[in-house]
C-alpha positions in Angstrom: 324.4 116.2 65.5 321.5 118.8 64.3 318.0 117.3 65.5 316.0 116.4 61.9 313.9 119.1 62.8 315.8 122.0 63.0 317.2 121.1 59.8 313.6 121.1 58.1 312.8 124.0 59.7 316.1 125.7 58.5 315.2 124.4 55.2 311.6 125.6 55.0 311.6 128.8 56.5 313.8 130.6 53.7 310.7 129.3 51.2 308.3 130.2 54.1 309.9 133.9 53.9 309.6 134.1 49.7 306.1 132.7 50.0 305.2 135.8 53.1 306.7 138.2 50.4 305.3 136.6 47.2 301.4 137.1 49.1 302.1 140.5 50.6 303.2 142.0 47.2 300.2 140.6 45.6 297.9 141.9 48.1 299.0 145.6 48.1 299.6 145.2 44.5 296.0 144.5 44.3 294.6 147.7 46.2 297.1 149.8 44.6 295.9 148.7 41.0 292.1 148.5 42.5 292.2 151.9 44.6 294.6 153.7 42.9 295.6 153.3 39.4 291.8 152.3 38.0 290.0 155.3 39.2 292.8 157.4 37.3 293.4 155.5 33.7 292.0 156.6 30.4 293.2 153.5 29.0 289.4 151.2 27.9 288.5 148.0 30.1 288.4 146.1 27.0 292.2 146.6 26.6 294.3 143.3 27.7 296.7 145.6 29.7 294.1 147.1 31.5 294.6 149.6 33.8 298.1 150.6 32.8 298.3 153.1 30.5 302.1 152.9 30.1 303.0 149.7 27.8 306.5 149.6 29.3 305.0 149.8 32.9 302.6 146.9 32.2 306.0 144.6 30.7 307.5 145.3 33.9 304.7 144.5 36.1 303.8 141.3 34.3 307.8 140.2 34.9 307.3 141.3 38.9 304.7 139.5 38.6 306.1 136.4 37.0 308.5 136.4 39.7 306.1 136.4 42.8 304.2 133.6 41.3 307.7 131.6 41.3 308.2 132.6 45.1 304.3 131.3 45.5 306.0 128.0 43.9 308.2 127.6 46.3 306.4 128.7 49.5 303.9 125.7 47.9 306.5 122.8 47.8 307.9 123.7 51.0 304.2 123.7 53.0 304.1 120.4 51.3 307.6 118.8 52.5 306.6 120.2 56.3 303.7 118.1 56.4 300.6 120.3 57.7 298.6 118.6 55.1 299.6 115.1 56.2 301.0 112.6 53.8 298.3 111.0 51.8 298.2 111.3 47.9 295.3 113.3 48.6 298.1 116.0 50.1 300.4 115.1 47.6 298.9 115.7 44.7 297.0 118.5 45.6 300.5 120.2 46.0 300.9 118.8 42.6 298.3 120.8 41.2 298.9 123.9 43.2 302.6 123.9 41.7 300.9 123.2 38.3 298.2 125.9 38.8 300.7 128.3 39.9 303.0 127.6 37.4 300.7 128.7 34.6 299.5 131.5 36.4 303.4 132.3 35.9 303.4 131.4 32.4 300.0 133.6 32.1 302.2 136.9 33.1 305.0 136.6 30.6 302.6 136.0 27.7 300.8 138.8 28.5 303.6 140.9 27.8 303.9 140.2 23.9 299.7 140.9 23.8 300.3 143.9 26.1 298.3 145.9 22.9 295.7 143.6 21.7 291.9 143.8 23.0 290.9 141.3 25.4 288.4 140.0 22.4 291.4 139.4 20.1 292.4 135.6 19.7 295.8 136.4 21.4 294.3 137.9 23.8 291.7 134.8 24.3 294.4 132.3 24.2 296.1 133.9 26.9 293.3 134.6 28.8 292.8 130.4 28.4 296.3 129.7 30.2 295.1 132.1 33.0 291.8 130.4 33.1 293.6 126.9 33.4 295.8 128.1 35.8 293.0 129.2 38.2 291.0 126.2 37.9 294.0 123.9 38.3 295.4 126.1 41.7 291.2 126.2 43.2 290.7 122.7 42.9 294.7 122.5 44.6 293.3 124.7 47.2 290.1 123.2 48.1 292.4 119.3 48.2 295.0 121.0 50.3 292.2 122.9 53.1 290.7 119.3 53.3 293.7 117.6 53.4 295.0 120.0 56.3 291.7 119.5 58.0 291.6 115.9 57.9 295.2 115.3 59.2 294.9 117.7 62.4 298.4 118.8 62.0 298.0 122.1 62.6 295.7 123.5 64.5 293.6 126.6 65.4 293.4 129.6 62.9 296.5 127.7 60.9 294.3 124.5 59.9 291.9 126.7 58.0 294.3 128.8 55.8 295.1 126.4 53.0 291.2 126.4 52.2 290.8 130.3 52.8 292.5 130.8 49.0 290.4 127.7 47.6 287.3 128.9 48.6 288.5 132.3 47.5 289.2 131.6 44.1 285.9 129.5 43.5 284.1 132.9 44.2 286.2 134.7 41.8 284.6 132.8 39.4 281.5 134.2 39.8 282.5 137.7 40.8 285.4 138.5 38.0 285.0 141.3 35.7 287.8 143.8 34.5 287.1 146.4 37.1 286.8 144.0 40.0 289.4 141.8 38.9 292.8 143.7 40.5 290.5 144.0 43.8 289.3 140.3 43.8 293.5 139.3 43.2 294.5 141.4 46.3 292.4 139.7 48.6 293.4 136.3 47.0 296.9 137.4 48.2 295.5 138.3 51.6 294.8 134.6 51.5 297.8 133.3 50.8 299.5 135.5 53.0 297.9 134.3 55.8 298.8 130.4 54.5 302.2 131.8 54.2 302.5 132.9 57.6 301.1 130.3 59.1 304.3 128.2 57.1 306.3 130.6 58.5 305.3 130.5 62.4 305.2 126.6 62.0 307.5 125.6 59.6 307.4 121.9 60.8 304.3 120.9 62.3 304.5 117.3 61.3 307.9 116.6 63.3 306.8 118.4 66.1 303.8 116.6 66.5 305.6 113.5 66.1 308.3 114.8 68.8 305.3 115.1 71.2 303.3 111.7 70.1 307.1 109.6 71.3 307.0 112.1 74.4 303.6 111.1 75.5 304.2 107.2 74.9 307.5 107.4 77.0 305.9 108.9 79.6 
């Protein structure tokens, strides 16, 4: 018979792998938008598709894009199921909200593709911007429950205990430092954040059972 953990860790690593990927393609997605497309582009800041200059190139970002937010989804639930934030509702429902958050931030992408041509003042433009804005609030406030959920429940430890609150704390300075020309920067090392979550998932994919494993070892002996 297959211990129970194996079979969590079989089952979370695959989600661990699509979360790695999802965070590492936003990253370098970031600098290459940041660093290389926005020093180069015509196109006017106060453009929605801002800094792509190719309308087809921006519909096929946002869908790229769409898609790595669903991997973030999943790489979500499954730090969830493995237990590094503990059990609590606390941990439960700020995976809730991250899923939510995330979700949006999904949602954000695709209908950004029909106001590809609008100005970011236009009332398409504004209402889109709102399920962006919704989306970040929802996934900091995820973030920041998750890093003190994580912290309180000593699951993990060393530099993994600290990465669910690295992209909280992250996203809350966003707030103050987003503007059209920083934004694509500011988003890359968001995904630097996450990647580092992701790994950690990835390194540890079952913290809780382990540390169970090694509470029963320490009573036996």
């Amino acid at each position: 018979m297959v211990p129970t953990a194996v079979v969590h860790t079989r089952q979370t690593r695959p989600a661990a792998v699509a979360f790695v990927v999802a965070a590492a393609a936003t990253a370098v997605a970031g600098a290459v938008l940041f660093f290389g497309l926005q020093p180069t582009t015509d196109l006017s800041e106060d453009m929605w598709r801002y800094p792509w200059e190719s309308s087809g190139a921006f519909v096929a970002f946002s869908i790229v894009s769409a898609g790595l937010h669903a991997l973030m989804v999943a790489g979500i639930v499954a730090f969830g199921r493995s237990g590094a934030a503990g059990r609590s509702r606390t941990a439960t429902w700020g995976v809730r909200l991250a899923v939510a958050g995330t979700t949006l931030l999904l949602v954000g992408e695709l209908l950004s593709i029909p106001v590809r041509d609008a100005q970011s003042s236009d009332t398409s433009a504004t209402l889109v911007g709102g399920v962006f804005s919704v989306g970040g609030v929802l996934s900091t406030i995820a973030f920041l429950v998750l890093g003190r959920a994580t912290l309180r429940a000593g699951v993990w430890q060393g530099w993994r205990r600290f990465t669910p609150l690295a992209p909280g704390v992250w996203l809350v300075a966003m707030a103050f430092l987003a503007t059209p020309t920083l934004l694509h920067g500011l988003v890359g090392v968001y995904g630097l954040c996450l990647l580092a979550m992701a790994v950690a998932l990835y390194t540890d994919p079952d913290p809780a059972a382990a540390r169970n494993a090694g509470g029963r070892q320490l009573q036996r002996a």
